[in-house]
C-alpha positions, -999 to 999 in steps of 0.1 A, spaced: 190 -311 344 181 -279 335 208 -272 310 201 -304 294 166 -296 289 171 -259 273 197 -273 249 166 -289 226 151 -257 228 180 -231 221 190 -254 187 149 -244 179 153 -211 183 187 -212 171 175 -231 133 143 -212 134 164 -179 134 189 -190 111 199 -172 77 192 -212 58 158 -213 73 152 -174 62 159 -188 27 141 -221 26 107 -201 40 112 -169 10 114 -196 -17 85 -215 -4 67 -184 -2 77 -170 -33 65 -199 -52 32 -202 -31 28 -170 -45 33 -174 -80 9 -202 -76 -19 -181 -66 -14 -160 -95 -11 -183 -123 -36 -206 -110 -74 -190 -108 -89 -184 -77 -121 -179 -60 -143 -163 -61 -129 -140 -86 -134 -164 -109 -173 -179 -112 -171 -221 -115 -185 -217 -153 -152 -203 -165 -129 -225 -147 -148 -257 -155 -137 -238 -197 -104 -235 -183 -94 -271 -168 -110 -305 -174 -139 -315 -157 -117 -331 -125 -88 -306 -121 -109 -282 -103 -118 -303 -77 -85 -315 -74 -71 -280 -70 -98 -271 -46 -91 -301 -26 -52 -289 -22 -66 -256 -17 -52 -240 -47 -75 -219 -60 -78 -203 -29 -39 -201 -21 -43 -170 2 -69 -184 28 -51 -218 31 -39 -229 64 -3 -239 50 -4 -206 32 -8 -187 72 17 -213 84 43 -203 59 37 -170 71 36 -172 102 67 -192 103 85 -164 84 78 -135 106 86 -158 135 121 -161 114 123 -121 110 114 -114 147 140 -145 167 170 -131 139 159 -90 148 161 -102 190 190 -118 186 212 -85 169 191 -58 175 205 -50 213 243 -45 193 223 -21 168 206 -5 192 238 -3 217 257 16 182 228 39 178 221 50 215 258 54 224 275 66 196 313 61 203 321 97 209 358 100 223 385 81 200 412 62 222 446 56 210 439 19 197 409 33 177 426 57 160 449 37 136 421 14 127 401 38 106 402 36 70 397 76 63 421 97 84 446 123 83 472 140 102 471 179 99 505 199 116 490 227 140 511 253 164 483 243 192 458 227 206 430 253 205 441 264 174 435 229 160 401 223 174 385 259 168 400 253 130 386 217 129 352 230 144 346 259 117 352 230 88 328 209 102 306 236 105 310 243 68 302 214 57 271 207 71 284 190 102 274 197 136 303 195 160 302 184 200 331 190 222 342 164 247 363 169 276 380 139 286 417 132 304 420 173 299 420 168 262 394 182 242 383 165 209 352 169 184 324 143 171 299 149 145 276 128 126 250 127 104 222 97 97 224 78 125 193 62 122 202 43 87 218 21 111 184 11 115 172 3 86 173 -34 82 155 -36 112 128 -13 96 122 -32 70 123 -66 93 94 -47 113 76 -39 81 74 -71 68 65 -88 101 37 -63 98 26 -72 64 26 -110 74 8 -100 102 -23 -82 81 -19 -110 60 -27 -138 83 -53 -117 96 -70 -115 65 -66 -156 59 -83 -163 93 -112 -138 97 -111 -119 63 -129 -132 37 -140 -121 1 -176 -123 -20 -197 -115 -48 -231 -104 -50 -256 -91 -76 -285 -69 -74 -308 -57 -94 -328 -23 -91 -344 -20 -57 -332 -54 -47 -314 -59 -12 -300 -83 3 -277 -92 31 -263 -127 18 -233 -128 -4 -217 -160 -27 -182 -166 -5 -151 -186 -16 -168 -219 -28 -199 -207 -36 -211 -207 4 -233 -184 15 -224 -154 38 -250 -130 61 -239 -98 65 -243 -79 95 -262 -55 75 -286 -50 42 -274 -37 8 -301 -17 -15 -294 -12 -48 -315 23 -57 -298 28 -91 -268 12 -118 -262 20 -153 -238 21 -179 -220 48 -196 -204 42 -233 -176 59 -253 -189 67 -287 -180 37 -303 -203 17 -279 -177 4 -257 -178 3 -218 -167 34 -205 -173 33 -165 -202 12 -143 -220 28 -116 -240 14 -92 -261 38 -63 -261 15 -30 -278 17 1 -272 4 33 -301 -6 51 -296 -16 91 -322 -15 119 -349 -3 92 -328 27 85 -305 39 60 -270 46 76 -252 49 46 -252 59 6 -226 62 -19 -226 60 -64 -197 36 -66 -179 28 -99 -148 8 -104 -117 16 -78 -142 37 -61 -161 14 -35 -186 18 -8 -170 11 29 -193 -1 58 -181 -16 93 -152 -25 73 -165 -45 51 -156 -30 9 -179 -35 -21 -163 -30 -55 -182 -21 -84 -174 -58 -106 -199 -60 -131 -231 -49 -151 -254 -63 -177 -290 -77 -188 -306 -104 -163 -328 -113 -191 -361 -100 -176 -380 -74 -186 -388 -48 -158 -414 -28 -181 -432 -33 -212 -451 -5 -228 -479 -15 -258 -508 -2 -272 -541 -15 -271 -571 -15 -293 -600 -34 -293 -605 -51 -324 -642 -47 -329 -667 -11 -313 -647 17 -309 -609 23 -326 -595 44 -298 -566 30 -284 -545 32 -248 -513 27 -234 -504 1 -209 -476 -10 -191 -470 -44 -182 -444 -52 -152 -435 -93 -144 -462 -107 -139 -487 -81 -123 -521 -79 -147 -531 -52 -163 -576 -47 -165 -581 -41 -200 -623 -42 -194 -647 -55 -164 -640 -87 -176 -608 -91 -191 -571 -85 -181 -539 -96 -195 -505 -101 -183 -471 -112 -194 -464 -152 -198 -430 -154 -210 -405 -134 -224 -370 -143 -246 -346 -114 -250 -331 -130 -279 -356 -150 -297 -347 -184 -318 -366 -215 -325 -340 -249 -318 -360 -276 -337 -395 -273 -322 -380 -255 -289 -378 -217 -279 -343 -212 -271 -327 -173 -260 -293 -168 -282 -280 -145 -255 -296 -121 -222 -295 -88 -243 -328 -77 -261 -318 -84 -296 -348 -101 -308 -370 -97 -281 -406 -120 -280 -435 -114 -261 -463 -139 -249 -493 -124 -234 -519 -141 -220 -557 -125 -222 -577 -137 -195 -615 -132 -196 -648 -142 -180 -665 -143 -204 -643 -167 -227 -610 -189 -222 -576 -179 -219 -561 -165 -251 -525 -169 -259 -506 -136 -279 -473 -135 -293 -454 -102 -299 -423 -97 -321 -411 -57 -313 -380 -63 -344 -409 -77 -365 -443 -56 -359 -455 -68 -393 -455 -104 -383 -488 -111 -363 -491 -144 -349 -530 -151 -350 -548 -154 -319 -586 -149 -307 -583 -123 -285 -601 -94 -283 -578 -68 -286 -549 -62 -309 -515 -54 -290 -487 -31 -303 -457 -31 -291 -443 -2 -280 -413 4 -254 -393 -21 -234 -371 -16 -204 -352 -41 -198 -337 -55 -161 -305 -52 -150 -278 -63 -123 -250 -46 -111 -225 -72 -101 -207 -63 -64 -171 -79 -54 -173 -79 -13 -142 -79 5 -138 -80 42 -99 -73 53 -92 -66 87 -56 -69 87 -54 -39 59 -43 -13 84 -9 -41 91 -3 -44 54 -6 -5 48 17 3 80 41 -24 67 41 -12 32 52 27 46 77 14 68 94 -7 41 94 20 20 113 44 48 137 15 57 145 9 20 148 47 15 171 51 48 193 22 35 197 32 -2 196 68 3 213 76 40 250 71 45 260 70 85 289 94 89 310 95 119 339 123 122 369 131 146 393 157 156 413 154 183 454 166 191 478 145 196 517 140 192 531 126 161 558 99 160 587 131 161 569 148 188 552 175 166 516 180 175 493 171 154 453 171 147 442 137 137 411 138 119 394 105 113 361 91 93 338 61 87 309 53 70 286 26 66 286 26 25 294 46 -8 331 50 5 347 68 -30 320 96 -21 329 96 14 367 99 7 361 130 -12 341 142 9 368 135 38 391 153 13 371 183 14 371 186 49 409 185 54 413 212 28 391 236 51 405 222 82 442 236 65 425 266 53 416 278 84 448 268 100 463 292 77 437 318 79 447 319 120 483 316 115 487 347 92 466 370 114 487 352 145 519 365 127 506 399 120 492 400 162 527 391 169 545 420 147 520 442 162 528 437 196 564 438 189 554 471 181 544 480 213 506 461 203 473 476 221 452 476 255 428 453 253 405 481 273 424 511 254 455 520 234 475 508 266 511 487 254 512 452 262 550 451 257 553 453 294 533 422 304 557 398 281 576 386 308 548 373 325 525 363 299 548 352 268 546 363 228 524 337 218 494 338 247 497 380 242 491 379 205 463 352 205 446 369 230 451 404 207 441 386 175 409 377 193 400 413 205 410 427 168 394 407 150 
């Protein structure tokens, strides 16, 4: 019974693991992601310019499929979630074979392994420590780092280098499991904003995906923006100084610009935008009373705040149009920027009704008649601006960073790190000679490994050389009556015990 009800779920696990379903899922997710970038999303892009865009009814459409927001969908986290789940069942199932190759190297060559390699070489040697202290100083020489093992009394050498590119797949499995981790993360608690302020405004509500308000756990001050221009008038960098405002107190301050943004509790505000709102924060005229005395003063009109021009009378701002132009019988503003900039006062008095004023600051010969009592000059305007803030709130950004180094270390180990594995060990030859096999694999780049291998056997040969000359010229020596190994004692007398060729070795050592 049991069986029977574990075979449904290994064929899951078996087709949710499975190389086809790896494929289906990239392609989905591939083209889910060229959607999201052809298609544009909110709220990076304000509903005025996408309404230009599309038609009128495509935009609702694609918002109820959830395309302009792609990467906050909940099929969007399902396809990722169902890839990682891929990545992880196909890394359980053949990482313990991996990890077996990596934790115990395969250190001693038996007899059936050593036919089977594709790099190895037979090399004549008179005997078997001659072989393996020749075979050690190659290694050695080349960069290798040989171990001796003791097995069956015989002694044989391993080196390797780069073990852990054996690894590297799984690296890069790891990494993006990561990234689809800080990714689905982001989708389900994440969320991204805009917000404008202008100078001294705070607020702690931003516009979210959809135009839905958000509270922040905090307030945002703006205590300065501006603009700075190259010399042809173009943008050259926005700045905005921000504040953060929480229990009455300010925590935090930073002058942003763009790719430089303010970071609070997590949450990231991007310098996006700057320009006019259309008000006018200051105005600065002169006035003069038309009839008594012709000394005039400067006043400063802000919103809608009066100003006393006498006991009786006090004037304020009614309306203002950055960019003045009469539609038909209709003021209209071309644009938000102060190009033709009109003025309506209104003069209030006790004494009299309210008088109308209109100022023109590109005109100041043009006076539209009124019966106030004082004649208005225009004189400086400062005009309001915004400094537009793109919020972002990412939580799974530390995943997606982690995931993003660790792909780049498993793709460096796996295009840049070759696993090699090399042998020496003695053994007799098909005529009975004795030999030292010396053996090598790799994992890739095999034409760089064979000359490499090459290299090896010519120092392997060289050494065996090197010992066999100065064996030869031990041997003469101790034919001629050799030396004491403690003094200029002859070792002639200990032949019969000892033999010719364990003498000289042992005189070759203490010579040389």
């Amino acid at each position: 019974m049991s069986s029977i009800s574990r075979f449904p779920l290994q064929r899951v696990l078996q087709t949710l693991s499975s190389l086809r379903f790896a494929i289906i899922l990239l392609i989905l997710l591939g083209i889910s992601l060229s959607v999201g970038t052809l298609i544009l999303q909110r709220p990076f892009t304000d509903p005025a310019t996408l309404r230009s865009v599309y038609s009128p009814d495509i935009p609702r459409w694609l918002d109820a499929a959830g395309l302009t927001d792609v990467f906050h969908t909940r099929w969007f986290v399902a396809l990722l979630a169902l890839t990682g789940l891929n990545m992880v069942l196909a890394s359980i199932e053949r990482i313990p074979q991996a990890w077996r190759y990596f934790a115990r190297p395969y250190r001693r060559p038996e007899p059936a392994f050593l036919g089977s390699l594709w790099l190895q070489k037979q090399v004549p040697i008179r005997s078997e420590q001659q072989g393996i202290e020749a075979a050690e100083r190659a290694f050695s020489t080349l960069g290798l780092k040989p171990k001796r093992v003791d097995q069956d009394q015989v002694t044989s050498l391993f080196a390797e280098r780069h073990r852990v590119s054996r690894l590297a797949a799984y690296i890069v499995h790891a990494s993006l499991v990561l990234v689809f981790a800080g990714g689905i993360a982001d989708a389900i608690w994440g969320y991204r904003g805009f917000v404008a302020l202008g100078l001294h405004d705070q607020s702690n509500v931003i516009e979210s995906r959809g135009g839905a308000p958000r509270q922040l756990p905090f307030t945002l001050r703006c205590d300065g923006a501006g603009r700075e221009d190259y010399a042809d008038g173009s943008p050259r960098r926005w700045w905005s100084n921000l504040a953060v405002v929480e229990g009455g107190q300010v925590v935090a301050r930073k002058e942003i610009a763009v790719n430089e943004p303010l970071t609070y509790r997590g949450i990231r505000f991007y310098q996006a935008s700057y320009g006019s709102t259309g008000a006018a924060n200051a105005i600065q005229l002169s006035v003069t009373r038309k009839k008594g005395s012709a000394a005039s003063r400067n006043i400063v009109l802000k919103g809608n705040e009066p100003v006393q021009l006498d006991d009786n009378t006090i004037v304020r701002v009614a309306a203002f149009v950055p960019d003045f132009v009469l539609n038909g019988n209709q003021i209209e503003s071309r644009s938000s920027e102060p190009n033709n900039p009109a003025i309506q006062l209104v003069v209030q008095s006790k004494k009299s009704e309210d008088v109308t004023a209109w100022l023109f600051p590109r005109f100041p010969n043009f006076s539209h008649p009124d019966n106030s009592a004082y004649d208005f000059q225009f004189q400086d305007l400062e005009m309001g601006y915004f400094t537009g803030l793109q919020v972002a709130y990412e939580p799974g950004q530390w995943a997606v960073w982690t995931g993003f180094v660790l792909a780049a270390l498993g793709l460096a180990l796996a295009f840049y790190f070759v696993h090699l594995r090399v042998w020496a060990v003695t053994e007799r030859d098909a005529r009975g000679r004795l030999v030292l096999w010396v053996g090598a694999s790799a994992s890739k780049n095999r034409e760089e490994i064979e000359g490499r291998f090459s290299k090896l056997i010519e120092k392997i040969e060289a050494n065996l050389s090197g010992a066999s000359a100065t064996l030869d010229a031990a041997r003469a020596q101790l034919r001629q009556g050799g030396l004491g190994l403690l003094g200029q004692e002859p070792l002639q007398p200990l032949l019969p015990f000892f033999g010719e060729q364990s003498l000289a070795t042992t005189l070759m050592r203490s010579r040389f």
